[in-house]
C-alpha positions in Angstrom: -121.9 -11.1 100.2 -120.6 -14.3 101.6 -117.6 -16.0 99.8 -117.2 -19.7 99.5 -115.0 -22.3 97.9 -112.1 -21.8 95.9 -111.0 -18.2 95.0 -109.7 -17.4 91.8 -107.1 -14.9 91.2 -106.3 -14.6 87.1 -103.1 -13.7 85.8 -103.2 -10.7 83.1 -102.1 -12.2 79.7 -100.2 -9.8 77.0 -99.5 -9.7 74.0 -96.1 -10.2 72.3 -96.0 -6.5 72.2 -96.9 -5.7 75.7 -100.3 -4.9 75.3 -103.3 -6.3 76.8 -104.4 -9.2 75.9 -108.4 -9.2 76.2 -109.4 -11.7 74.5 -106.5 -14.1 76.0 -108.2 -13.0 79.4 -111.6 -13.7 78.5 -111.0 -17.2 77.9 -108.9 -17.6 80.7 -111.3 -16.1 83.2 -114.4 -18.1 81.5 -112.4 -21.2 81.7 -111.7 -21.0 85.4 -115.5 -19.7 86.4 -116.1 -23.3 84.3 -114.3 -25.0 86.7 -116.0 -24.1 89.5 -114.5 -21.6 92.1 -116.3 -19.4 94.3 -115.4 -16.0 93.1 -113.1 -14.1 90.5 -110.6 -11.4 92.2 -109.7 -9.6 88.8 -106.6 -7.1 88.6 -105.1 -8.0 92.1 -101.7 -9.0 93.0 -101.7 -12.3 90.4 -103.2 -10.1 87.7 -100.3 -7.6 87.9 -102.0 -4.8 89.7 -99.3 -2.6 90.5 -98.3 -2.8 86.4 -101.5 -1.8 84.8 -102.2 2.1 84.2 -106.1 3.4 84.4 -107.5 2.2 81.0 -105.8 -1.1 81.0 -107.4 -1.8 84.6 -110.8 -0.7 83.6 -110.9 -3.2 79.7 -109.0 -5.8 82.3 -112.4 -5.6 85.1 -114.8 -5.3 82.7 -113.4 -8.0 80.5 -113.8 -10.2 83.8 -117.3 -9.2 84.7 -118.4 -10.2 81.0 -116.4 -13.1 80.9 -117.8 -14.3 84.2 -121.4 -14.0 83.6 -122.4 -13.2 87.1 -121.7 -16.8 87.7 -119.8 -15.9 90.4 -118.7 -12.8 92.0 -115.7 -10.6 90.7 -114.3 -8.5 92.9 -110.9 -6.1 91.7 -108.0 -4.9 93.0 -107.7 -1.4 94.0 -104.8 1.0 95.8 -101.6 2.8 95.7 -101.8 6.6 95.8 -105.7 7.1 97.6 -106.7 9.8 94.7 -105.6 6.6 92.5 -107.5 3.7 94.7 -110.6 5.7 94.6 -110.5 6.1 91.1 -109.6 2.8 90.3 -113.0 1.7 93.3 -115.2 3.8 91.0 -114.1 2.4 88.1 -114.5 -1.0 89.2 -118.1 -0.3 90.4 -118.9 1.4 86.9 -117.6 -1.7 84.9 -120.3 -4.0 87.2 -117.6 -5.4 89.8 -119.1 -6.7 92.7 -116.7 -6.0 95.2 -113.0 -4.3 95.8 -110.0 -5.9 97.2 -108.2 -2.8 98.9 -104.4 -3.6 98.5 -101.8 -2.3 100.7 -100.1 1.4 100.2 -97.2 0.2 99.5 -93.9 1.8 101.1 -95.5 4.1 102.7 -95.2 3.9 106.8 -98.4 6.0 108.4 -99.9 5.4 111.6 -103.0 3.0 112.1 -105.2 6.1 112.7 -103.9 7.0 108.8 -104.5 3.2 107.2 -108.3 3.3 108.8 -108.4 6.4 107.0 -107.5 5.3 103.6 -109.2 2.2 103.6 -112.4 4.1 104.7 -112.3 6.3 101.9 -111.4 4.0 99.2 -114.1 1.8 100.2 -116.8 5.0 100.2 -115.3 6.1 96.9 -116.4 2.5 95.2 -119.8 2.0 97.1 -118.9 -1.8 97.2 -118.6 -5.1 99.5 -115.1 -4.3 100.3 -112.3 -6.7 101.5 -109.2 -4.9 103.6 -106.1 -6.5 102.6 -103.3 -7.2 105.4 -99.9 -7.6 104.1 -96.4 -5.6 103.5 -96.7 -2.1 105.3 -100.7 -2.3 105.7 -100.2 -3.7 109.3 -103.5 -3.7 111.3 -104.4 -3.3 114.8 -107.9 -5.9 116.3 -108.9 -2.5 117.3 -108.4 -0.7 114.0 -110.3 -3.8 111.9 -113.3 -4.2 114.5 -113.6 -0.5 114.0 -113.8 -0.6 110.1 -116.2 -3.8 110.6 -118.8 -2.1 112.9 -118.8 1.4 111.3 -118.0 1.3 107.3 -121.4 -1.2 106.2 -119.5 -2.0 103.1 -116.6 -3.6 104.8 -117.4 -7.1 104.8 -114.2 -9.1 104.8 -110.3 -9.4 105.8 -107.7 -10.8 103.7 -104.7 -11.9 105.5 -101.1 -11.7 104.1 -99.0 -11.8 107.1 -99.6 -14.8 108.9 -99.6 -14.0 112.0 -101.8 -16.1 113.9 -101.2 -14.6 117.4 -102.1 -11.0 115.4 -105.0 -12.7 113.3 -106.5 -14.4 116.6 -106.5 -11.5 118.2 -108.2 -9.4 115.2 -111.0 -12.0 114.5 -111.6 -12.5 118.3 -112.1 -8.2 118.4 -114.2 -8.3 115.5 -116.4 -10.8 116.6 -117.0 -9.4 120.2 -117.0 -6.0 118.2 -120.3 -6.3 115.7 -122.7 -9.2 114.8 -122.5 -8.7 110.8 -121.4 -10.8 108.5 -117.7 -10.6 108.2 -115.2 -12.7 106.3 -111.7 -13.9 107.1 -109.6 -15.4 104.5 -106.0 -16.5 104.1 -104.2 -14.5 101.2 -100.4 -15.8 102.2 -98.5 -16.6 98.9 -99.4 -20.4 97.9 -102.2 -20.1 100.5 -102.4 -24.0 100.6 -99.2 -24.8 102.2 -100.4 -23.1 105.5 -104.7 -23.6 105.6 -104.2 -26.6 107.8 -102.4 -23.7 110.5 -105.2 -21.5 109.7 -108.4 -23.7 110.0 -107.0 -24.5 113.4 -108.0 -20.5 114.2 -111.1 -20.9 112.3 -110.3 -19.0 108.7 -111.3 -21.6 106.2 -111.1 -19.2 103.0 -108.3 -18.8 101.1 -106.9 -17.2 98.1 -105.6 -19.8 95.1 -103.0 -19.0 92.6 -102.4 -22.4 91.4 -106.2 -22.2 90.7 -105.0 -20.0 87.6 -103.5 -22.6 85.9 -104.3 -25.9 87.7 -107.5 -26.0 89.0 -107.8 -30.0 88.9 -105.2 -29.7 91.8 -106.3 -26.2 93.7 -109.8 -27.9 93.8 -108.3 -31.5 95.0 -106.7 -29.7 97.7 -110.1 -28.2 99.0 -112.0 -30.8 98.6 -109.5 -32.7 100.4 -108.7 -29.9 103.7 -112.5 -29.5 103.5 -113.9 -33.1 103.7 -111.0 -34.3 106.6 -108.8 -36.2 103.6 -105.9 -35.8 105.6 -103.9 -38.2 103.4 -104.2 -36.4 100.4 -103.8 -32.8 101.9 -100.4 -34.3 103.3 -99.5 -35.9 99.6 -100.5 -32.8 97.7 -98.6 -30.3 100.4 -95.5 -32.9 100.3 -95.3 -34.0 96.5 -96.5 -30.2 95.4 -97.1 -27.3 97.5 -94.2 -27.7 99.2 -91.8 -28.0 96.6 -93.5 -25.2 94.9 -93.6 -22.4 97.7 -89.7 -23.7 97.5 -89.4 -22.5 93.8 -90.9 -19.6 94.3 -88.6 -18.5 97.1 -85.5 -18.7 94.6 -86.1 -15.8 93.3 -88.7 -12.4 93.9 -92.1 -11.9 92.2 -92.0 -15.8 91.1 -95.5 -15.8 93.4 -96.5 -14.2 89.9 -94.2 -15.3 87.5 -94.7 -18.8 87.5 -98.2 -18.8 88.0 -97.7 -17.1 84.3 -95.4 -20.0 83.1 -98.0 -22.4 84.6 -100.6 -21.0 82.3 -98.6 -21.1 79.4 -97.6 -24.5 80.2 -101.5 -25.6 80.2 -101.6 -24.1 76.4 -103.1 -20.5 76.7 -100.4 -18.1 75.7 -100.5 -15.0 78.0 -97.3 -13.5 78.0 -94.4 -12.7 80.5 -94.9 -10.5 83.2 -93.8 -6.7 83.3 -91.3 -5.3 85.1 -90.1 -5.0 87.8 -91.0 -8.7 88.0 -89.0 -10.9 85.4 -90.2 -14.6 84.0 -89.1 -17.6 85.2 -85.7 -19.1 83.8 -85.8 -21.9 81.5 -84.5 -24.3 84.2 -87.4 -22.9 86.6 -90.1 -23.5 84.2 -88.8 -27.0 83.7 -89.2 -28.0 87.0 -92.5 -26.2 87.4 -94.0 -28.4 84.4 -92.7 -31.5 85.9 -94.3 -30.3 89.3 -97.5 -30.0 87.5 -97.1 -33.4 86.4 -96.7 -34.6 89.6 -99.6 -32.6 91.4 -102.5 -33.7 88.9 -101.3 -37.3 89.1 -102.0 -37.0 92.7 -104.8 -35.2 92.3 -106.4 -38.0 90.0 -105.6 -40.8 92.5 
């Protein structure tokens, strides 16, 4: 399955209550597919994987799968505890997702020979085009990646989180020499825009896009822009946006999700604050955020 364009990570709205809000996600998953990006990555790190118990996940996928139409591919988010990822694979595959994002374990520490492990059996437990997600304690080896590559068929991509390039170099370089299949690198850093122009110089030209959640006009500027050699308007939108947006999210932890929220409320679709442990966005924050918005479609349109 090869991914292109624009990848769109939707938040997951709740209700005042704290309950899922399906309906709030339906339109906002069918009005990003509308906008044009490449593929849907439901229930992953934006949609508040790590907060959503089994049933919530499985109304949250197949809410995106409807929504989207197969107008584009929706891969989910699975991990955590393996008897938990591969449940949460197989659910995915049963609510018509076409592919699995496998997150990180989070804290725990195993050796490499233990990660290939997991992801191998997470990605056999779903029976789908699986991406292998680098970031936090999931730390891999060229070796280790070239090895999943050539021997799990369903392994068809690598999301990276860390950026490192002297790391990622060496892992696409392994892969490559490794097996001849088709096999996808993206960049899945935090506010992937800021660093694409570092990471086309290795080649990886894919990237994940969380202001595509709630300002597409500007996600899609950007590409077309780091795409088609604009290098005027990638600097404009990196200085007058992306910039001082990676810099408000760095004030305080989980705003990578938190104000992508605030952003979508600030467009005018209501989906809630986040859960904990994350909190939302001051009022303060959110001001600036809106007025950031403001600035990045004005350069957008120009």
């Amino acid at each position: 399955m090869r991914l292109d364009g624009v990848l769109f990570f939707p938040v997951t709205p709740f209700d005042p209550d704290g309950a899922l809000a399906e309906p709030t996600l339906a339109r906002h998953v069918s009005q990003g597919v509308a906008a044009g990006p490449g593929a849907v990555f439901a229930a992953c790190g934006t949609g508040e994987f790590n907060a959503l118990d089994l049933e919530e996940y499985t109304r949250v996928v197949s809410t995106a799968v409807t929504a989207t139409a197969g107008r584009v591919p929706v891969f989910a988010g699975t991990g955590g505890p393996l008897p938990t990822a591969r449940t949460l694979a197989r659910a995915a595959a049963a609510e018509g997702a076409d592919g699995l994002l496998v997150m990180p374990p989070y804290l725990v520490n195993g050796p490499i020979s233990g990660l290939v492990r997991y992801v191998r059996e997470v990605a056999a437990a779903g029976e789908l085009p699986t991406v292998v997600y680098q970031r936090g304690t999931a730390r891999f080896t060229p070796e280790a990646v070239a090895t999943l590559a050539a021997e799990v068929p369903n392994i068809v991509g690598f999301k990276d989180g860390l950026g490192d390039f002297d790391l990622l170099q060496r892992i696409i370089l392994t892969v490559r020499r490794t097996t001849t299949k088709p096999f996808t690198f993206f960049n899945g850093l935090p506010t992937a825009e800021l660093t694409m122009p570092a990471y086309r110089g290795i080649g990886v030209n894919l990237y994940s896009s969380a202001v595509f959640a709630f300002a597409p006009e500007i996600s899609l500027a950007f590409h077309k822009a780091v795409t088609g050699g604009d290098e005027g308007m990638v600097r404009r939108l990196l200085t007058g946006f992306y910039l001082p947006l990676v810099e408000l999210r760095d004030l305080v932890p989980g705003y990578a999700v938190s104000l992508v929220k605030a952003g979508v409320r600030l467009r005018g679709l209501d989906v809630g604050g986040v859960r904990a442990p994350l909190v939302d966005p001051i009022e303060e924050h959110v001001r600036v955020l809106e007025g950031l918005i403001e600035v990045g479609l004005e350069i957008a349109n120009t």
